[in-house]
PyMOL commands that place a pseudoatom at each C-alpha (Angstrom):
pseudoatom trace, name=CA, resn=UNK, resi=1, chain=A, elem=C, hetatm=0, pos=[-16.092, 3.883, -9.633]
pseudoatom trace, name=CA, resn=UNK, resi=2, chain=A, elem=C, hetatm=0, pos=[-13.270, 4.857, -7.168]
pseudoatom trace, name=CA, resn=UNK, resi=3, chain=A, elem=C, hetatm=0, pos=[-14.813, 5.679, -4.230]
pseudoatom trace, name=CA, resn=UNK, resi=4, chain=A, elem=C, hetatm=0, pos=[-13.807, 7.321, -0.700]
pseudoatom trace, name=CA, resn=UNK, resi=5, chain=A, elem=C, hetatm=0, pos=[-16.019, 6.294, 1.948]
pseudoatom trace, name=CA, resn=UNK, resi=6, chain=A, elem=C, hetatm=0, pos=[-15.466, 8.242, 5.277]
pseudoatom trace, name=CA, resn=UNK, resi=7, chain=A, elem=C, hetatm=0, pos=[-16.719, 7.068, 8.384]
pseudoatom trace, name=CA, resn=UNK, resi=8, chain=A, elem=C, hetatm=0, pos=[-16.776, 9.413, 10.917]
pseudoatom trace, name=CA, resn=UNK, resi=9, chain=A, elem=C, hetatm=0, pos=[-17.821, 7.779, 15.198]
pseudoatom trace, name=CA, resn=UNK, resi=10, chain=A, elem=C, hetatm=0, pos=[-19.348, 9.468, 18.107]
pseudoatom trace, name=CA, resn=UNK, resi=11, chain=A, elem=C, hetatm=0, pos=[-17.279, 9.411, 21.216]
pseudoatom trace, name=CA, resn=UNK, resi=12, chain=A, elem=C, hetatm=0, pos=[-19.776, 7.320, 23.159]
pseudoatom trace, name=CA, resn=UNK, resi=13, chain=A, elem=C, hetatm=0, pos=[-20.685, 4.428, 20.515]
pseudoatom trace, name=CA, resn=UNK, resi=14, chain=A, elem=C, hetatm=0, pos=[-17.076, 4.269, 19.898]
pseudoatom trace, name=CA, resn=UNK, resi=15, chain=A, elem=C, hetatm=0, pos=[-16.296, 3.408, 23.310]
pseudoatom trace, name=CA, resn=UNK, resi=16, chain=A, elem=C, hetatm=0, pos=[-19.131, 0.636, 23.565]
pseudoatom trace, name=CA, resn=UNK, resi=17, chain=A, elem=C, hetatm=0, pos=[-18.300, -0.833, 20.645]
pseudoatom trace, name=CA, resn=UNK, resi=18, chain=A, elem=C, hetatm=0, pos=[-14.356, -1.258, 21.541]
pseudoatom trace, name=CA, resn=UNK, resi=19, chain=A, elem=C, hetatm=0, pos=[-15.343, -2.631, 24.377]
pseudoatom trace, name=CA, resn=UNK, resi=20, chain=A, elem=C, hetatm=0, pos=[-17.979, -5.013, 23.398]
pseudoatom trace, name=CA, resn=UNK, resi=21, chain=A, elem=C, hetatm=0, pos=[-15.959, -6.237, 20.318]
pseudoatom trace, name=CA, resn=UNK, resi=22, chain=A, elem=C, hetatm=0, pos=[-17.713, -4.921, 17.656]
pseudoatom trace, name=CA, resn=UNK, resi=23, chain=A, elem=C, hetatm=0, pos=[-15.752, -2.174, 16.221]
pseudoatom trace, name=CA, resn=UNK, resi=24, chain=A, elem=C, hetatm=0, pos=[-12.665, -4.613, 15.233]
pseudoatom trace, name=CA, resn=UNK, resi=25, chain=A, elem=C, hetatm=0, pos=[-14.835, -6.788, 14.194]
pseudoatom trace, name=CA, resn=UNK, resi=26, chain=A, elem=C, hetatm=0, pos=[-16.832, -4.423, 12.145]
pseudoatom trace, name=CA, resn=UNK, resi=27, chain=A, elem=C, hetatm=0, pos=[-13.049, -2.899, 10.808]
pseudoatom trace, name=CA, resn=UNK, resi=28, chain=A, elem=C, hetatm=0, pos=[-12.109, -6.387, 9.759]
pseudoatom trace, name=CA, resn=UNK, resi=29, chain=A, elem=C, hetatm=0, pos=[-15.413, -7.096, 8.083]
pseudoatom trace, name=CA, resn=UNK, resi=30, chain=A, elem=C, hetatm=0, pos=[-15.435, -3.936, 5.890]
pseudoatom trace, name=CA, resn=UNK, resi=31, chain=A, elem=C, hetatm=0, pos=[-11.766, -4.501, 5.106]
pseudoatom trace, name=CA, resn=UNK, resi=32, chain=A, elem=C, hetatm=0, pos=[-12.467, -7.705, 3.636]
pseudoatom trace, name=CA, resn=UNK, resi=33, chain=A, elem=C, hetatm=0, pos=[-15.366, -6.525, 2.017]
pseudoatom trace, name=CA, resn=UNK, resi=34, chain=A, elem=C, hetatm=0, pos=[-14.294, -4.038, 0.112]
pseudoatom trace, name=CA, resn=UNK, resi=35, chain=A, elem=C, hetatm=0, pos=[-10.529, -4.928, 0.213]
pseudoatom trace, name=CA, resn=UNK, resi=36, chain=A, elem=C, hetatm=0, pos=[-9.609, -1.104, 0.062]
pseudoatom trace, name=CA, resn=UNK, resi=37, chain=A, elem=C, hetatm=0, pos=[-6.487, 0.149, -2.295]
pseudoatom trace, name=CA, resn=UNK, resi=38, chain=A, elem=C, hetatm=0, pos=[-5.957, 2.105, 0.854]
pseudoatom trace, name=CA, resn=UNK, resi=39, chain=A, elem=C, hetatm=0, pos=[-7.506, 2.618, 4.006]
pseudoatom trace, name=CA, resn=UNK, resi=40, chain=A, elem=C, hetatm=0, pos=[-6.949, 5.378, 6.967]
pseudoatom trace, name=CA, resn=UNK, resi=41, chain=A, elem=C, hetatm=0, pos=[-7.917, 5.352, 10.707]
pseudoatom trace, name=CA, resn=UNK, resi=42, chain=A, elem=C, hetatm=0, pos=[-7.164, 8.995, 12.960]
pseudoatom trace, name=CA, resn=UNK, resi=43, chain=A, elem=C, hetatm=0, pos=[-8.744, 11.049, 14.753]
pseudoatom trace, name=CA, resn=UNK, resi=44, chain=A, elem=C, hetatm=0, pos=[-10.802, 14.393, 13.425]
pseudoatom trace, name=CA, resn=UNK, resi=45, chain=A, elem=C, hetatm=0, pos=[-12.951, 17.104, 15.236]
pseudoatom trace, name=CA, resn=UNK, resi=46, chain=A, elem=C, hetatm=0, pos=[-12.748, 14.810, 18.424]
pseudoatom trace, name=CA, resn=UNK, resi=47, chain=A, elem=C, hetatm=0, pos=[-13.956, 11.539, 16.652]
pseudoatom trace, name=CA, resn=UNK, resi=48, chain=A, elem=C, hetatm=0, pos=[-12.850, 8.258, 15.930]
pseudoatom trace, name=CA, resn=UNK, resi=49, chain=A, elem=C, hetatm=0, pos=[-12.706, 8.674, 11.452]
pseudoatom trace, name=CA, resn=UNK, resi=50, chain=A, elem=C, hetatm=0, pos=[-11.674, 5.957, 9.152]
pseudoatom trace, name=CA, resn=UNK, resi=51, chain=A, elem=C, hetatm=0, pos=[-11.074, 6.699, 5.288]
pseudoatom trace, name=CA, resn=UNK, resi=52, chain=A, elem=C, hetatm=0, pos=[-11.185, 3.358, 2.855]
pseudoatom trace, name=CA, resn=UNK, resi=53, chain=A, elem=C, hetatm=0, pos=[-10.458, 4.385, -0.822]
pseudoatom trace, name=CA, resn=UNK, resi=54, chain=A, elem=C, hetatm=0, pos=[-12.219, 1.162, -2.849]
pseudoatom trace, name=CA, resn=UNK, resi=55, chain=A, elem=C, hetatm=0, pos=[-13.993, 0.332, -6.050]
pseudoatom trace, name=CA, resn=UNK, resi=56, chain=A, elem=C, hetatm=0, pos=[-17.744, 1.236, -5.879]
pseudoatom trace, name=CA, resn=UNK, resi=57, chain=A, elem=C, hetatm=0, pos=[-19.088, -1.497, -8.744]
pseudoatom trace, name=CA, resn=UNK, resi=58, chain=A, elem=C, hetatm=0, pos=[-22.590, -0.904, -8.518]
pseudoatom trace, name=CA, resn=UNK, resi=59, chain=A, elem=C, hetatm=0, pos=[-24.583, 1.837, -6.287]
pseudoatom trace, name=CA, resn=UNK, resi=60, chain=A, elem=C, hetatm=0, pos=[-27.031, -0.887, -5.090]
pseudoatom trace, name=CA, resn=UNK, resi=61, chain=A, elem=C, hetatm=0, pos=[-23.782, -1.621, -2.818]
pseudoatom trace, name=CA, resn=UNK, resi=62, chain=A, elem=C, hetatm=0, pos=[-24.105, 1.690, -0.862]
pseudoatom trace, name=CA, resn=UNK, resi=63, chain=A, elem=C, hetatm=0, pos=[-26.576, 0.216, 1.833]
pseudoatom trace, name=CA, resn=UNK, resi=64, chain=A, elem=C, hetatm=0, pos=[-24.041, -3.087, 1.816]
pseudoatom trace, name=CA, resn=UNK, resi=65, chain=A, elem=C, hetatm=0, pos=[-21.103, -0.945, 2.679]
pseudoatom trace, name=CA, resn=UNK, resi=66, chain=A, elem=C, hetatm=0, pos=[-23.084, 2.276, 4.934]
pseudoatom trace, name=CA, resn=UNK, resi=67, chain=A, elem=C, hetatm=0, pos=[-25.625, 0.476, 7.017]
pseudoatom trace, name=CA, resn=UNK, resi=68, chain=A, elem=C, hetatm=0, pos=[-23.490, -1.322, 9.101]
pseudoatom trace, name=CA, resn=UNK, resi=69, chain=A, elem=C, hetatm=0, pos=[-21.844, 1.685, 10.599]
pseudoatom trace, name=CA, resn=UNK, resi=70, chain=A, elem=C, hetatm=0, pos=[-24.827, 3.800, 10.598]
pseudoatom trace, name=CA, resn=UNK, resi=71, chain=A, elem=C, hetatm=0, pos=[-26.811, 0.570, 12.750]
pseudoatom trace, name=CA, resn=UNK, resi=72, chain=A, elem=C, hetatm=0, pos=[-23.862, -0.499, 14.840]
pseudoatom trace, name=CA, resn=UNK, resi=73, chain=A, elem=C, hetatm=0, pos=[-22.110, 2.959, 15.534]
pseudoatom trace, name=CA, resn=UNK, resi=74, chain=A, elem=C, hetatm=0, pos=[-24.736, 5.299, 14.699]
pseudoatom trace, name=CA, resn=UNK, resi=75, chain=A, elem=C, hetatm=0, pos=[-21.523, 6.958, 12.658]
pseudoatom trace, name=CA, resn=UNK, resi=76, chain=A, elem=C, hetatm=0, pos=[-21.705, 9.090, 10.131]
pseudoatom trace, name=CA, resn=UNK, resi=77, chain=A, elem=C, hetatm=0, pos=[-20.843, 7.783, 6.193]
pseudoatom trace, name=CA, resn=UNK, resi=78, chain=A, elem=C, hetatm=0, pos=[-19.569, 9.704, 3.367]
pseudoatom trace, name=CA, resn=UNK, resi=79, chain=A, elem=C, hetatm=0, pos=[-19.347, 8.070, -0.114]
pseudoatom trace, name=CA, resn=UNK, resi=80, chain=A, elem=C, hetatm=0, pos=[-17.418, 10.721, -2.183]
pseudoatom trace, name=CA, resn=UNK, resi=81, chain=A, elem=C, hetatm=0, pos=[-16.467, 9.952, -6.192]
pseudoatom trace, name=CA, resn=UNK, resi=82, chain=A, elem=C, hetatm=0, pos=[-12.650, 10.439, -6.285]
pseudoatom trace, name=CA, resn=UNK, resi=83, chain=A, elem=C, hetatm=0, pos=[-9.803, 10.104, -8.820]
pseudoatom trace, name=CA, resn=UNK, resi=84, chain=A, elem=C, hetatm=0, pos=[-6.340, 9.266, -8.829]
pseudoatom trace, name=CA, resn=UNK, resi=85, chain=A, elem=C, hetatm=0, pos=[-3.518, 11.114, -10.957]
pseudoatom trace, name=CA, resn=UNK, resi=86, chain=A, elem=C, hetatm=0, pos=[-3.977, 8.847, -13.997]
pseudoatom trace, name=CA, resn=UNK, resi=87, chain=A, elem=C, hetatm=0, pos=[-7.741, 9.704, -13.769]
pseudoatom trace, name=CA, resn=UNK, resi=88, chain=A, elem=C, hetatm=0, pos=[-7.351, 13.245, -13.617]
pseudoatom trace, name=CA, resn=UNK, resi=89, chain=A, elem=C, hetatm=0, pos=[-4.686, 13.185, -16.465]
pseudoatom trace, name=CA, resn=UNK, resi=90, chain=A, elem=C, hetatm=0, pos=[-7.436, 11.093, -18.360]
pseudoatom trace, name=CA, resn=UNK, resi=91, chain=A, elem=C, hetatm=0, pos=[-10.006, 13.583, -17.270]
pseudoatom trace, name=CA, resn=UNK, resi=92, chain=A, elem=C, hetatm=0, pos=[-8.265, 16.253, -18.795]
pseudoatom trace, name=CA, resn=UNK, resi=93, chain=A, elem=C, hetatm=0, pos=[-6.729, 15.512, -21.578]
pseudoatom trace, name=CA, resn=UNK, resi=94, chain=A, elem=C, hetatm=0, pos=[-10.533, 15.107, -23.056]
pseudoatom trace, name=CA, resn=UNK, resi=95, chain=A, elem=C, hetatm=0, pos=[-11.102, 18.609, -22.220]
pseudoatom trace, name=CA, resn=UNK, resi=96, chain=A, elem=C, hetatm=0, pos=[-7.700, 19.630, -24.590]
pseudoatom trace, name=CA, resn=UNK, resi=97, chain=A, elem=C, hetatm=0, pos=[-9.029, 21.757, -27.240]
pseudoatom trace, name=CA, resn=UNK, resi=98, chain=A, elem=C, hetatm=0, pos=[-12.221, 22.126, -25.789]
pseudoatom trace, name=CA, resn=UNK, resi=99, chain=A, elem=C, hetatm=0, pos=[-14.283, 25.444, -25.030]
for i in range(1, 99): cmd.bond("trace and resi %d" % i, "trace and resi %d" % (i + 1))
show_as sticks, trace
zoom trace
């Protein structure tokens, strides 16, 4: 299932972990992980956010993907369901006709 995971840092365990190493690190990891069909990295509300849009095969991977940014960053982790435009044209056309 296509799946946005948003990561969202505190100030504070940002800053240790960029200057400790581990947040690259921790980046390049999940990026090779997952190996995203897009992935985002900005600012938001005063916090360090990331976005990766990737393919969700199996829900037992939701601890793989979440833990390590919950244990190294104490972040917060979002795992949203999401479509694309030929998903939601899918989506819809098998609600043509129906009431």
């Amino acid at each position: 299932m296509r799946t946005m995971m948003k990561i969202t840092i505190p100030a504070a365990s940002g800053n240790k972990a960029i200057v400790d190493g581990s947040l690259p690190r921790l980046m390049q990891t999940t990026l090779e992980t997952l190996k995203p069909e897009a992935a985002y990295f900005f600012p938001q509300n005063g916090k360090r956010t990331a976005l990766f849009i990737f393919d969700l095969k199996d829900t037992a991977q939701i601890p793989v993907v979440g833990e390590p940014f919950f244990m190294n960053l104490e972040a917060e982790v979002e795992l949203i369901p999401v479509m694309n435009g030929q998903d939601l044209q899918a989506g819809l056309s098998q609600l043509a006709g129906k009431k």
